[in-house]
C-alpha positions as CSV (number, residue, x, y, z in Angstrom):
1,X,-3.3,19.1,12.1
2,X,-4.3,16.6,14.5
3,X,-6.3,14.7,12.0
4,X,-3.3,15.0,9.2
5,X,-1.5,13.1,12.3
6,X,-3.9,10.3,12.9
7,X,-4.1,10.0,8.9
8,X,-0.6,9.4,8.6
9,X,-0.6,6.8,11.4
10,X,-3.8,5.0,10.3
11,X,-1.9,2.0,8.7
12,X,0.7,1.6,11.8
13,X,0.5,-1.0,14.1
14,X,2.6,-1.1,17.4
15,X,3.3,-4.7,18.4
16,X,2.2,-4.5,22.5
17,X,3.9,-8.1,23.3
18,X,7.1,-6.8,20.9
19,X,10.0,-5.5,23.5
20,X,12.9,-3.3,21.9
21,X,16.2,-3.3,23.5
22,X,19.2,-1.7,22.6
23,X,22.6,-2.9,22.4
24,X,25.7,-1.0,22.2
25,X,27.7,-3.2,19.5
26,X,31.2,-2.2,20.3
27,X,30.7,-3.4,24.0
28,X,27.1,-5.5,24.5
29,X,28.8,-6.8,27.8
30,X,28.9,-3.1,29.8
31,X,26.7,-0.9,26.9
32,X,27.4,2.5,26.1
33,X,29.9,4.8,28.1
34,X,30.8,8.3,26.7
35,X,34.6,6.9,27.8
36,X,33.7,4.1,25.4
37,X,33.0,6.2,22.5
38,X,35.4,8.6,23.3
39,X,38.3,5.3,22.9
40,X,36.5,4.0,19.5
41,X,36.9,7.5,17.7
42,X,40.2,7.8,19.1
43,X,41.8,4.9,18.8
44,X,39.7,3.4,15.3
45,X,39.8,4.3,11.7
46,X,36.4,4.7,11.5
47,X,34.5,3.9,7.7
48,X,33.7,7.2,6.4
49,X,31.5,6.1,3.7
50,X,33.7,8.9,1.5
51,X,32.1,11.9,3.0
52,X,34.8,14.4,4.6
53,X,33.8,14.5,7.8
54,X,34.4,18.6,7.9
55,X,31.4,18.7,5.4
56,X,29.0,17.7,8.2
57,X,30.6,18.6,11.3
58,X,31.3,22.6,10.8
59,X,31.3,25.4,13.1
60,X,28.9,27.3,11.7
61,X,26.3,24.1,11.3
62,X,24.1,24.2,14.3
63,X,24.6,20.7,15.9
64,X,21.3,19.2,15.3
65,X,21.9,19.9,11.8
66,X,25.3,18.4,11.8
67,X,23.5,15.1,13.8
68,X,21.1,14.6,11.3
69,X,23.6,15.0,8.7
70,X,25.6,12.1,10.3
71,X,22.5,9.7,10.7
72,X,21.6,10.3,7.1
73,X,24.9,9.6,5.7
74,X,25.1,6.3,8.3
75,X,20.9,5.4,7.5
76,X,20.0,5.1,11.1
77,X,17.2,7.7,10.6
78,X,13.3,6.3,11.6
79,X,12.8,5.6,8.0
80,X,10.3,3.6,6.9
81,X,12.4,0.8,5.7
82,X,14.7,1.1,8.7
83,X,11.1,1.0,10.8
84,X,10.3,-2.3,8.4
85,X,13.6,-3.9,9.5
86,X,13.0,-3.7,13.1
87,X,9.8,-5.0,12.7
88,X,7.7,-1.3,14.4
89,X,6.0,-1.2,10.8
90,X,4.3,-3.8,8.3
91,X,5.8,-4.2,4.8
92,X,2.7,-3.1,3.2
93,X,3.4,0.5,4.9
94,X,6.8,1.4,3.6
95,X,5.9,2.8,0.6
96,X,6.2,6.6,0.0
97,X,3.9,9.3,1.6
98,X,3.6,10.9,-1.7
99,X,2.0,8.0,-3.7
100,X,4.8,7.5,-6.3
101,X,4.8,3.8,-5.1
102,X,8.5,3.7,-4.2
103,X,9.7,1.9,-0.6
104,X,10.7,4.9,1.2
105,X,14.5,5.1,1.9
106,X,16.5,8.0,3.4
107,X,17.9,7.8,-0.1
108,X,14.6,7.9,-2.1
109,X,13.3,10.8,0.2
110,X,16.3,13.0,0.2
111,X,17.1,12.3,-3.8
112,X,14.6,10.3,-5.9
113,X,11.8,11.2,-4.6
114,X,9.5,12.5,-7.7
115,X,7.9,15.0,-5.2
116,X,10.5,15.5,-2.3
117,X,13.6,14.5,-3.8
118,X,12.8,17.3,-6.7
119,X,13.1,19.6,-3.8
120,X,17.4,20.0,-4.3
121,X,17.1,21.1,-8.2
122,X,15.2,23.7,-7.1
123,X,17.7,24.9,-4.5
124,X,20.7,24.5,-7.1
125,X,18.2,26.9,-9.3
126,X,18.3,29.4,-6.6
127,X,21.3,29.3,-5.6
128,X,22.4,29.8,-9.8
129,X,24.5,26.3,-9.3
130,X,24.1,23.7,-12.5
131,X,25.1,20.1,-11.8
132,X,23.5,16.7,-12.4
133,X,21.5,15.2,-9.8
134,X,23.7,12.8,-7.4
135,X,22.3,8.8,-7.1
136,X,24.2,8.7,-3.6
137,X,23.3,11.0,-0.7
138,X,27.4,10.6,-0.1
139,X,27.7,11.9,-3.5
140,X,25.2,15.0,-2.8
141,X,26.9,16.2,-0.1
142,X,30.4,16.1,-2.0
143,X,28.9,18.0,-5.1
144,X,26.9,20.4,-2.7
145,X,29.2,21.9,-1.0
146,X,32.0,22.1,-3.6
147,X,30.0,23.5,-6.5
148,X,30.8,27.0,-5.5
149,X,35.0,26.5,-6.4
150,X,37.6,27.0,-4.5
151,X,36.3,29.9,-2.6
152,X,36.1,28.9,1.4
153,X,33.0,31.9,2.3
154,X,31.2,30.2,-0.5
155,X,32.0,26.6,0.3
156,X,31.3,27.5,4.0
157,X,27.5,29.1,2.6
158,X,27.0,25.8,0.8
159,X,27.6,23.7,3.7
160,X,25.4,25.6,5.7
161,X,22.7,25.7,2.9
């Protein structure tokens, strides 16, 4: 395992001189305060990019799978075109782990993926649902968890599937 890992980050480079800092963007004077966020989600239509947000945040949905939901749907996962942006990762290293030459996206790992993106036909097939595959990871968590009907134990299984 340890050689897989040194493998995978053979072709990264970490700049040493290259300082990140964070900045909170709805207040870069005083940064982040829970009181803060708690007044933005209260106060502010926020843009739900057209995903209900009781399809990610749901009881039964253990948290951590709820956050990475939520950072898929917004693309602030450490993908490698997200790591291009910021400048951690060269261009020439964005391409796809699996070699089908693609830059790799949140959306290209999670749905076009040849290799990884094939992954969700083969959950529809066990789970006996037919449907077409989604372009939009918005779109794929729509379809997902209503392709059971109207029934809310199924829709609630789908959700947590």
């Amino acid at each position: 395992m340890l050689e897989e890992c040194r493998i995978l980050f053979h072709d990264i480079s970490l700049h040493h001189d290259f300082s990140i800092h964070w900045q909170w963007r709805i207040d870069p004077s005083g940064g982040y305060s829970v009181q803060g966020l708690y007044q933005l989600l209260t106060t502010q239509e926020l843009h739900n990019h057209d995903v209900p947000t009781n399809l990610i945040w749901h009881q039964q949905v253990p948290l951590n799978v709820s956050i990475f939901a939520w950072r898929l749907i917004w693309n602030s996962l450490s993908s490698k075109d997200n790591l291009v942006e910021c400048d951690i990762i060269s261009l020439e290293t964005q391409h796809c782990v699996s070699g089908c030459g693609s830059i790799k996206t949140a959306q290209h790992l999670f749905l076009s993926c040849p290799c990884f993106g094939s992954l969700w036909g083969l959950v529809r097939a066990w789970l006996n649902i037919s449907a077409a595959d989604p372009f939009h990871l918005q779109d794929h968590f729509i379809q997902f968890a209503y392709s059971s009907g109207g029934s809310r134990v199924r829709r609630d299984f789908m959700q947590l599937v």
